[in-house]
NUKOLGU-633787 format. One record per residue (C-alpha): x negated, z, y; residue in one letter. Coordinates in nm, 3 decimals. Layout:
BEGIN
<site <X,Z,Y>,"a">
...
***
This chain:
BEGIN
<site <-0.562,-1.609,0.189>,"x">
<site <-0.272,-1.457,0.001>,"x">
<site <-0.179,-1.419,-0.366>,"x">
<site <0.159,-1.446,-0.502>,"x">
<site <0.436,-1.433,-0.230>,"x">
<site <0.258,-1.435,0.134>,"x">
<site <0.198,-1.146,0.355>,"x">
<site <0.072,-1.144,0.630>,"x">
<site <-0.116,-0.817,0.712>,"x">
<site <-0.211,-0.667,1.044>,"x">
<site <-0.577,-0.828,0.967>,"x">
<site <-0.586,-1.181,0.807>,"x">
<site <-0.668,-1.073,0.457>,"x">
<site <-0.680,-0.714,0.426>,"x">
<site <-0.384,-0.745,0.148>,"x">
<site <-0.592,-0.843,-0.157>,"x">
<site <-0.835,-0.570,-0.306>,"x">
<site <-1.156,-0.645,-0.427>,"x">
<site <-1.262,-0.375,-0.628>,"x">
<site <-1.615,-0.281,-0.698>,"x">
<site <-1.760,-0.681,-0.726>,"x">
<site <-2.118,-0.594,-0.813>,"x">
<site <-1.927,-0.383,-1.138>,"x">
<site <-1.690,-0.634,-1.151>,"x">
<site <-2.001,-0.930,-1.231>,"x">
<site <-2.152,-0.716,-1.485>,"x">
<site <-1.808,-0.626,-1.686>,"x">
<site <-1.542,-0.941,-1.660>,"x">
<site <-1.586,-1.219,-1.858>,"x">
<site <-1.474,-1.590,-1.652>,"x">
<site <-1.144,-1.725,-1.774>,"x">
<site <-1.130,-1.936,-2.045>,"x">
<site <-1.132,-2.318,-1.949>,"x">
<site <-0.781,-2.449,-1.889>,"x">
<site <-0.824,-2.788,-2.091>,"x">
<site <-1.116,-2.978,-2.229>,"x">
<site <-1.107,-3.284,-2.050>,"x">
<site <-1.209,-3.439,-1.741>,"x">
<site <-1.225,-3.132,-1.527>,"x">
<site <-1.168,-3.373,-1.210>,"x">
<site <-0.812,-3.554,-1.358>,"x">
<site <-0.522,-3.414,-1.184>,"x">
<site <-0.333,-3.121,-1.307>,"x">
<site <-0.091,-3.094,-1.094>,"x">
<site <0.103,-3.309,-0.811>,"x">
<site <0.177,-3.183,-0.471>,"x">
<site <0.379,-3.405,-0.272>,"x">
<site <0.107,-3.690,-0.375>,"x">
<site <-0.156,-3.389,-0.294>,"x">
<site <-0.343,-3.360,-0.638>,"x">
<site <-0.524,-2.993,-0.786>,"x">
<site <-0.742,-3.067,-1.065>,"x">
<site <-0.828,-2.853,-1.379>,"x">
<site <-1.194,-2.790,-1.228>,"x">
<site <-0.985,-2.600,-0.939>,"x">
<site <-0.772,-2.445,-1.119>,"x">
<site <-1.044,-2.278,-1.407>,"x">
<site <-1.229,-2.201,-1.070>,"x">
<site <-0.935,-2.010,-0.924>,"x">
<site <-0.846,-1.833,-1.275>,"x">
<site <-1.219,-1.711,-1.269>,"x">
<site <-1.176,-1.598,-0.916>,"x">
<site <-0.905,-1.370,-1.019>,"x">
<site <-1.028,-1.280,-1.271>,"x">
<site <-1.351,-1.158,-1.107>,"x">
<site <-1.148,-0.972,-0.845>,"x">
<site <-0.919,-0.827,-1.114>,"x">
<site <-0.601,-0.950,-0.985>,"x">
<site <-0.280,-0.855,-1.213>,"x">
<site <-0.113,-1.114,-1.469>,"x">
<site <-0.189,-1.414,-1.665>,"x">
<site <-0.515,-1.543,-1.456>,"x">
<site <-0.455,-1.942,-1.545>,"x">
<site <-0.090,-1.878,-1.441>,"x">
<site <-0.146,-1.671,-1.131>,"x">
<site <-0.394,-1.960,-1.010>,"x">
<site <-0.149,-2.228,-1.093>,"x">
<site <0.114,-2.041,-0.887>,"x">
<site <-0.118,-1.974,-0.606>,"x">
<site <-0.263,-2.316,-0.581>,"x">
<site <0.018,-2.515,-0.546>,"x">
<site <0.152,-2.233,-0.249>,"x">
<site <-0.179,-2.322,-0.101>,"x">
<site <-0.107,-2.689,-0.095>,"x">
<site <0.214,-2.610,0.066>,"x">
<site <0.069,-2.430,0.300>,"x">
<site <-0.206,-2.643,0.349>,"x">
<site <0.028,-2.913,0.442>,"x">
<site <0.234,-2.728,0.668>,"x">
<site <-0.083,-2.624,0.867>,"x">
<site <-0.198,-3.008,0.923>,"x">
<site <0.179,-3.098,0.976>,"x">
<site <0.211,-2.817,1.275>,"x">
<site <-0.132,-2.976,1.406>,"x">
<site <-0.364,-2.663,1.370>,"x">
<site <-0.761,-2.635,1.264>,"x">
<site <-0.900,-2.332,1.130>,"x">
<site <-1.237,-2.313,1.339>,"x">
<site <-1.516,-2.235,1.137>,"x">
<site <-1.576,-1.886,1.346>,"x">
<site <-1.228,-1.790,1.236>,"x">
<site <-1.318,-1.921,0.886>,"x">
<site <-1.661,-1.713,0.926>,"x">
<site <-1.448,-1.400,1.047>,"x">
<site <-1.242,-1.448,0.727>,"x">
<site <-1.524,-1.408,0.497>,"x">
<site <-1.673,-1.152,0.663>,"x">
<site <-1.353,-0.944,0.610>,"x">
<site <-1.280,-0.996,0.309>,"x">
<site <-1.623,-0.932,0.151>,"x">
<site <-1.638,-0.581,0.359>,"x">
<site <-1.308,-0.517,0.104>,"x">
<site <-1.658,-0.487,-0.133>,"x">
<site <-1.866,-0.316,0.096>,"x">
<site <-2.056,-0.647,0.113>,"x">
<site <-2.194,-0.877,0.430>,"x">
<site <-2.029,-1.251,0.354>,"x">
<site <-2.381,-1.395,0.193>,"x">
<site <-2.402,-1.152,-0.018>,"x">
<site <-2.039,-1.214,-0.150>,"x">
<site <-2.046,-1.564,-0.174>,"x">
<site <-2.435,-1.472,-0.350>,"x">
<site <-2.179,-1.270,-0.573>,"x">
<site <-1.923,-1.561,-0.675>,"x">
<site <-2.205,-1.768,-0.749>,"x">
<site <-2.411,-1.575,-0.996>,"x">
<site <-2.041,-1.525,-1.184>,"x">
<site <-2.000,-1.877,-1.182>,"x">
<site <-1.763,-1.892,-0.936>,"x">
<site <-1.850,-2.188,-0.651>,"x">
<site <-1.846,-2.073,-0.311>,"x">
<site <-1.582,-2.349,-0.224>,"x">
<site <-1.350,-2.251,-0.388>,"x">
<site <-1.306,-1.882,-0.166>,"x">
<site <-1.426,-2.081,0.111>,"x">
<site <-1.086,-2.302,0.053>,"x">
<site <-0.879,-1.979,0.003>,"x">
<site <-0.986,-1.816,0.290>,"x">
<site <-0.914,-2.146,0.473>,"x">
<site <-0.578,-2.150,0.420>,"x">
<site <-0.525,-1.831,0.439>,"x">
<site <-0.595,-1.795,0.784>,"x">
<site <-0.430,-2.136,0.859>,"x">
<site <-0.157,-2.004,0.700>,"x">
<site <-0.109,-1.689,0.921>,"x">
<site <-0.203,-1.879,1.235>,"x">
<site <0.068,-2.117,1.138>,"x">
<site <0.359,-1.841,1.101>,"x">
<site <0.251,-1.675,1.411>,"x">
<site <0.329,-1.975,1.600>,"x">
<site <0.684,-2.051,1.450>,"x">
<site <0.807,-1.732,1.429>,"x">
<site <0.687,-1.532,1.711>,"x">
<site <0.932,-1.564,1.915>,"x">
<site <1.237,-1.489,1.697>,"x">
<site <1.061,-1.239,1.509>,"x">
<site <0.956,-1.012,1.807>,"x">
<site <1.152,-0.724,1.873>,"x">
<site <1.379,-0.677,2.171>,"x">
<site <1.342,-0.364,2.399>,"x">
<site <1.667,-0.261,2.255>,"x">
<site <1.587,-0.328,1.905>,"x">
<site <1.270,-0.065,1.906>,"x">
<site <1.479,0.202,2.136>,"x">
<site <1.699,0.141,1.809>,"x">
<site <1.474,0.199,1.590>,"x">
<site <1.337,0.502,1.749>,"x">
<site <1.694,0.630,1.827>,"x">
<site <1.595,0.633,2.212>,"x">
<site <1.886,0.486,2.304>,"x">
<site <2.142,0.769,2.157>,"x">
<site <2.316,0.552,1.968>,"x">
<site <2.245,0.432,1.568>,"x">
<site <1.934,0.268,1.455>,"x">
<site <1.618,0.411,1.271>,"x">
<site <1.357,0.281,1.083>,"x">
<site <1.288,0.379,0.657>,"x">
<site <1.001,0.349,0.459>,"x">
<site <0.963,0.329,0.057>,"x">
<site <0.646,0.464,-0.048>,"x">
<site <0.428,0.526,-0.367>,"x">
<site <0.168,0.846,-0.411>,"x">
<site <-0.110,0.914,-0.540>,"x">
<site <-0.232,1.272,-0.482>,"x">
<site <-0.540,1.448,-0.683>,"x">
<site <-0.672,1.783,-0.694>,"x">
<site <-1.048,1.847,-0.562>,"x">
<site <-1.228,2.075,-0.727>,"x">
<site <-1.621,2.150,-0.688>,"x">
<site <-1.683,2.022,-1.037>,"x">
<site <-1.458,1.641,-0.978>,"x">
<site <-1.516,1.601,-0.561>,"x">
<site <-1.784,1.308,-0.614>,"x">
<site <-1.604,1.153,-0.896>,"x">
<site <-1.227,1.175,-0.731>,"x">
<site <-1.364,1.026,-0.429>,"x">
<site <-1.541,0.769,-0.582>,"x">
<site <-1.218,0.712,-0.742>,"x">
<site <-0.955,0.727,-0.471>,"x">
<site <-1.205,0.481,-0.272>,"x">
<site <-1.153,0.251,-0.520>,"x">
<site <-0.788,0.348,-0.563>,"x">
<site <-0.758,0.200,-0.204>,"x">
<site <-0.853,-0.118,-0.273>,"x">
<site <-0.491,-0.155,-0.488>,"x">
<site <-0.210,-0.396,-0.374>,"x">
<site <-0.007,-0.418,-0.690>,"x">
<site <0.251,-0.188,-0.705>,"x">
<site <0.259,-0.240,-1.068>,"x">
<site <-0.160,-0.088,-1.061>,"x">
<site <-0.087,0.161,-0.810>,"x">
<site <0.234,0.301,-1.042>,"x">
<site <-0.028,0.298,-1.322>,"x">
<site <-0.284,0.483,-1.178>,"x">
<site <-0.044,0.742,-1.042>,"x">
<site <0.097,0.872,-1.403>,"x">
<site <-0.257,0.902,-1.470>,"x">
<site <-0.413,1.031,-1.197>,"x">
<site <-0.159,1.184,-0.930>,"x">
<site <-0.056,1.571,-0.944>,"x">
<site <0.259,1.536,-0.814>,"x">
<site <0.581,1.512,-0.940>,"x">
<site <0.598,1.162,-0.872>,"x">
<site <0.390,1.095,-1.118>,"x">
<site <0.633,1.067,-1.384>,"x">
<site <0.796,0.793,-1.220>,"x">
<site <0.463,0.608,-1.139>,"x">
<site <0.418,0.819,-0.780>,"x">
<site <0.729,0.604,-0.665>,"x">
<site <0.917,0.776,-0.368>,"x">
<site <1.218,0.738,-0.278>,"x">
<site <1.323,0.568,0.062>,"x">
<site <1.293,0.830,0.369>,"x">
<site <1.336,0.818,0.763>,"x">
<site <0.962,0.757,0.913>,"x">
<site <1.018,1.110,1.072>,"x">
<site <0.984,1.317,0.762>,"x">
<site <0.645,1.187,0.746>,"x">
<site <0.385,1.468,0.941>,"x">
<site <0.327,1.293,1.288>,"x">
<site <-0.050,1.254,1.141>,"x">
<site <0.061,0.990,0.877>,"x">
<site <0.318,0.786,1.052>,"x">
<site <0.060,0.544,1.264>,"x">
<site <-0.095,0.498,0.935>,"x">
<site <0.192,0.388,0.703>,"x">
<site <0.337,0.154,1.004>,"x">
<site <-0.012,-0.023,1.039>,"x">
<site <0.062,-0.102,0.640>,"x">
<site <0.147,-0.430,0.510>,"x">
<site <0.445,-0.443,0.195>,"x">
<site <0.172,-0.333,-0.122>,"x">
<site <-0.122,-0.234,0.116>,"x">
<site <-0.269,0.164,0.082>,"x">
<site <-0.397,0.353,0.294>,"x">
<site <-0.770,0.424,0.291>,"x">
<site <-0.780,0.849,0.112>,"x">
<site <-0.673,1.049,0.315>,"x">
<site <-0.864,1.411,0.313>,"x">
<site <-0.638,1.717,0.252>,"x">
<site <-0.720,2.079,0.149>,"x">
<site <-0.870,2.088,-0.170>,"x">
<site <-0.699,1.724,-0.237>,"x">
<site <-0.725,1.361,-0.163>,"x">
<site <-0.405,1.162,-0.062>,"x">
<site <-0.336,0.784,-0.073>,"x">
<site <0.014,0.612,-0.021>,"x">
<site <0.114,0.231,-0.068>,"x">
<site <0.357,0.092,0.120>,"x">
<site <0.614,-0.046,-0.134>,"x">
<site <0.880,-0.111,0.201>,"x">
<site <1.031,-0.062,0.530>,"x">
<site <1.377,-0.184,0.698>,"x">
<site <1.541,-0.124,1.021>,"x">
<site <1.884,0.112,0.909>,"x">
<site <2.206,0.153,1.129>,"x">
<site <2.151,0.555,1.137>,"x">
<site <1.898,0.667,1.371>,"x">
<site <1.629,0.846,1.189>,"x">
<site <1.604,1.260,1.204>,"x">
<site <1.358,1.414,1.423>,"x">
<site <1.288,1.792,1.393>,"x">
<site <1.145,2.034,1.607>,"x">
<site <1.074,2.315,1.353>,"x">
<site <1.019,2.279,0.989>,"x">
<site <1.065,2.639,0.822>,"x">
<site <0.940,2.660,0.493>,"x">
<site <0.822,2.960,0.253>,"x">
<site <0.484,2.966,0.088>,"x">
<site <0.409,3.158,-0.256>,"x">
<site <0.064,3.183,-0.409>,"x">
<site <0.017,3.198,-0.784>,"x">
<site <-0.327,3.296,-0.944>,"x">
<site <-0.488,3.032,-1.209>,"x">
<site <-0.476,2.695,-1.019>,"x">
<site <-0.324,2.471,-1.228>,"x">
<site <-0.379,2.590,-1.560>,"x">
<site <-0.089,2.618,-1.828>,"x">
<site <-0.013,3.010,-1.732>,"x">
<site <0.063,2.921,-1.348>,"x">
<site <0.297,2.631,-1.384>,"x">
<site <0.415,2.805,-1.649>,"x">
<site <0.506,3.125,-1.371>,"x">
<site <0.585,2.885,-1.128>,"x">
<site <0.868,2.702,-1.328>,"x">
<site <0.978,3.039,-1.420>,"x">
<site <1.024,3.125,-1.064>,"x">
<site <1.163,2.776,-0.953>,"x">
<site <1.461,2.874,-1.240>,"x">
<site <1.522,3.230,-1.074>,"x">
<site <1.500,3.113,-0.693>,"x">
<site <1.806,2.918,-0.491>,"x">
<site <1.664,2.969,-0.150>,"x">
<site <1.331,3.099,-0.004>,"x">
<site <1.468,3.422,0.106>,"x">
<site <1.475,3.485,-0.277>,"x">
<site <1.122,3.489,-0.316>,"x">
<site <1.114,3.825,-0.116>,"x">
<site <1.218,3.951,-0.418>,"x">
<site <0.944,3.778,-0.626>,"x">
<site <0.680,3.908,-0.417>,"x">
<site <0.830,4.243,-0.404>,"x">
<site <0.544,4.489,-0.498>,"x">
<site <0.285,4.257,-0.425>,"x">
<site <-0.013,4.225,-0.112>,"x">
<site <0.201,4.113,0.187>,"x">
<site <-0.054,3.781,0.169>,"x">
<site <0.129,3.673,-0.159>,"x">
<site <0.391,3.499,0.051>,"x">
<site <0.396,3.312,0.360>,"x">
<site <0.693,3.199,0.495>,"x">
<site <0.710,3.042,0.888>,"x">
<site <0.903,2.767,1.073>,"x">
<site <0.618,2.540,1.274>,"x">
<site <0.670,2.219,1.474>,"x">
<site <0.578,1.936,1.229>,"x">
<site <0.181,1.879,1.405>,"x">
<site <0.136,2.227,1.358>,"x">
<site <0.201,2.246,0.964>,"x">
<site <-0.086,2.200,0.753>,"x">
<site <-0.112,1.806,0.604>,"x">
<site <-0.086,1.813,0.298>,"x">
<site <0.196,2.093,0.327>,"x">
<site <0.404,1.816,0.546>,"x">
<site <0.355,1.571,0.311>,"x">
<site <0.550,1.749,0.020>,"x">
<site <0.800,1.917,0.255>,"x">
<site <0.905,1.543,0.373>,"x">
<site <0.986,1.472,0.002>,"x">
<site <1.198,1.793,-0.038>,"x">
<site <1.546,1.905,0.020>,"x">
<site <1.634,2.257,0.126>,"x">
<site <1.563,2.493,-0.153>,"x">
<site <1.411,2.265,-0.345>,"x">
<site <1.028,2.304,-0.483>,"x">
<site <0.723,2.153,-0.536>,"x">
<site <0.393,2.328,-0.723>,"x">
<site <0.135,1.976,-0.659>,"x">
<site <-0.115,2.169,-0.413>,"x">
<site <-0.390,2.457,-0.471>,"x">
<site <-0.588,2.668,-0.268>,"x">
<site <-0.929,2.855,-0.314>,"x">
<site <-1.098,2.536,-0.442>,"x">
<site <-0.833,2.490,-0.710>,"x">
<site <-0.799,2.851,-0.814>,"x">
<site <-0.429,2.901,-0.663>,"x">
<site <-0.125,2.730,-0.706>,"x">
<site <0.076,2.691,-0.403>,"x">
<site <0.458,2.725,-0.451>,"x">
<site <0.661,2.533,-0.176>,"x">
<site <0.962,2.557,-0.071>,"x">
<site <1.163,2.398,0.235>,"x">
<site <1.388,2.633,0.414>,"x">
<site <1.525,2.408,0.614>,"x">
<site <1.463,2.191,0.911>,"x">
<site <1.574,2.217,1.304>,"x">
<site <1.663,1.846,1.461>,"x">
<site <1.565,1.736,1.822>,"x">
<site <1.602,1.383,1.961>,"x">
<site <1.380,1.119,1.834>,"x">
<site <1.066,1.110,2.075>,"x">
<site <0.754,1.140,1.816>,"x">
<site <0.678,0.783,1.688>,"x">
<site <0.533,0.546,1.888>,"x">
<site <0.691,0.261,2.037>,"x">
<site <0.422,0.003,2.028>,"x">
<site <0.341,0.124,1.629>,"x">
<site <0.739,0.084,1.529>,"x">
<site <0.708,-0.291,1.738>,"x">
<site <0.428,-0.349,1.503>,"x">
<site <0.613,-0.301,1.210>,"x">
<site <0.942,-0.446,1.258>,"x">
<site <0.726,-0.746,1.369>,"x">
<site <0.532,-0.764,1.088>,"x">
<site <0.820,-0.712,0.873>,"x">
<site <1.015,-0.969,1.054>,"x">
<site <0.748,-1.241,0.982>,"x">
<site <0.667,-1.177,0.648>,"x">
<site <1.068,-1.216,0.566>,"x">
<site <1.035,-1.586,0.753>,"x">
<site <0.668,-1.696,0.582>,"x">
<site <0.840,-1.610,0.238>,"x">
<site <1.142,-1.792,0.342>,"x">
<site <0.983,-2.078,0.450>,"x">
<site <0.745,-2.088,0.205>,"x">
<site <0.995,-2.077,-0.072>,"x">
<site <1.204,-2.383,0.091>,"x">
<site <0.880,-2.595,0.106>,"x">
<site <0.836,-2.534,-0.254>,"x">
<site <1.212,-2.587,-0.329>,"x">
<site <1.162,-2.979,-0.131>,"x">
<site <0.858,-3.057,-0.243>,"x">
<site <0.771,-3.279,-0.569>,"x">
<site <0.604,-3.099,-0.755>,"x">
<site <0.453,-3.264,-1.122>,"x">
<site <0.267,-3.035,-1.344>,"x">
<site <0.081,-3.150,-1.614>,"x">
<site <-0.003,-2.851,-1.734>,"x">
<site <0.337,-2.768,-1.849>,"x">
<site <0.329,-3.040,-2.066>,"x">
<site <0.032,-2.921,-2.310>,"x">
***
């Protein structure tokens, strides 16, 4: 089941995080109680389809356990009455959610906890949450992206031409962007087993708003100023390693940490459209390497900003490292598998001559200062054609289940006691 505006991601409910539950039982408090009366009197009116106040203090302390963003009471009024919708347009379009898919469901979203389905359900009910009432959102949920499948299918799936588009296969216009958020964090001996534990838990995000937070507080990049928000880029900057992963995103999904050397990567998907200009491809990637004692302590970035002031272009830094071991500087041009990973991902967010100082070597103990050369273009043959289907699918029917979803909600009758106290 989905919170908010639905998505519908590659699996039926991999778009909501969970969190650490077990932590989460021990440390939330429940939601307060929405209103002391009856807790069976309607709260609100769906098209003659009624949501009490016992469902909706059940839902608030079901967000609340799973630490969803915003106002809980508000977020489980909104979500409710999109699951009566929803509900409603499943019976309409004649479909039953079997209880094997319901089963399959639960199981999935409880291994978002690293928990079987009893012992998530065993979870909700020792934090006073009853198991109907994630029984009932899992329901729909999986009604609900059954029900999309089969009305918009057909239009949404992408025409041969569309992906050779997309791809640029065709040699005429069409590529395919994607708007990202970072997160990227030093390992050191002394932080491995607490950034892991971290960036494992990091994954579990799909608010943009939580991701941005954790990234000015956490991330080493630049980005992090700006809440690790990237700007949009052509799917082919991205090393050849990370493109299956972003496409298999859904719109605020992350991808599980990715290992890099002496880091830890994640990315959120924050976007991805279909543009009229077919996307770059490159054959080589030349790029210039120089490697600054101290890590990242104050004296390095402190030399390496001094050097990013003196430097236009990486045939500059031959002057830099004039004097110095021949090892001081490395500078290559490399087909984009062959670059190291976490090198590729900072060259795709560069320019020529321009900079970044967010990776170390030697467990910590060197800065690395990058710098793109350039890049050499070849036709567009790297990215999968069945993984850019995916996504422009995927994109294609989340754009109709919000559509649809909002003109339900626009006809329906909607009377909401709640607003009245």
């Amino acid at each position: 089941m989905q919170l908010g505006p639905s998505r519908l991601p590659p699996s039926p409910l991999r778009a909501l995080a969970l969190g650490a539950i077990a932590l989460a039982i021990s440390t939330l408090g429940l939601a307060a109680p929405l209103r002391a009366q009856s807790p069976f009197s309607p709260a609100i009116t769906v098209n003659d389809a009624i949501i009490s106040y016992y469902e909706l203090e059940q839902r608030a302390n079901f967000l609340t356990l799973l630490r969803a963003p915003g106002s809980a009471p508000e977020e489980a009024r909104k979500a409710l009455i999109e699951e009566v919708l929803k509900e409603q347009a499943i019976r309409g379009a004649g479909i039953e959610v079997t209880e094997e898919a319901i089963a399959e469901g639960i199981t999935e979203f409880a291994a978002r906890a690293n928990l079987s389905g009893d012992e998530f359900v065993q979870a909700l009910s020792q934090a006073g949450v009853d198991p109907a009432t994630f029984r009932d959102f899992v329901t729909v949920g999986v009604g609900w992206r059954e029900f999309v499948r089969a009305r918009f299918l057909p239009r949404a799936r992408p025409t041969d031409a569309e992906i050779d588009r997309a791809l640029g296969a065709d040699g005429s216009s069409g590529g395919v962007r994607v708007l990202l958020s970072e997160i990227i964090m030093p390992l050191t001996p002394e932080n491995i087993d607490q950034v892991t534990a971290l960036a494992e838990e990091i994954a579990q995000v799909t608010s943009e708003g939580e991701f941005s937070s954790l990234a000015g507080q956490y991330s080493a990049t630049a980005t992090r100023s700006n809440g690790g928000r990237m700007a949009w880029m052509p799917l082919t900057n991205l090393p050849p390693q990370l493109r299956p992963l972003i496409l298999s995103l859904a719109p605020g999904e992350v991808t599980a940490p990715i290992p890099l050397p002496d880091a830890v990567a994640l990315f959120q998907l924050r976007g991805i459209e279909e543009t009229t200009a077919p996307d770059p491809v490159y054959s080589a990637i030349d790029y210039a390497a120089y490697y600054i004692p101290g890590g990242r302590s104050e004296a390095a970035l402190t030399q390496a900003a001094r050097i990013a002031a003196q430097v236009d272009t990486c045939d500059d830094l031959y002057g830099v490292a004039q004097g110095q071991p021949a090892e001081v500087l490395e500078r290559g041009s490399l087909a984009p598998s062959e670059i190291p990973q976490d090198i590729a991902v900072e060259l795709a967010k560069l320019d020529d001559g321009e900079v970044s100082t967010a990776l170390t070597r030697a467990n910590g103990q060197t800065l690395v200062f990058l710098m793109l050369c350039g890049r050499t273009a070849e036709i567009n043959q790297d990215a999968s054609r069945q993984d850019v289907a995916n996504a422009l699918l995927q994109e294609r029917l989340n754009a109709f289940a919000d559509s649809y979803l909002s003109q339900l909600q626009a006809d329906a009758l909607i009377i909401d006691n709640t607003a009245l106290e």
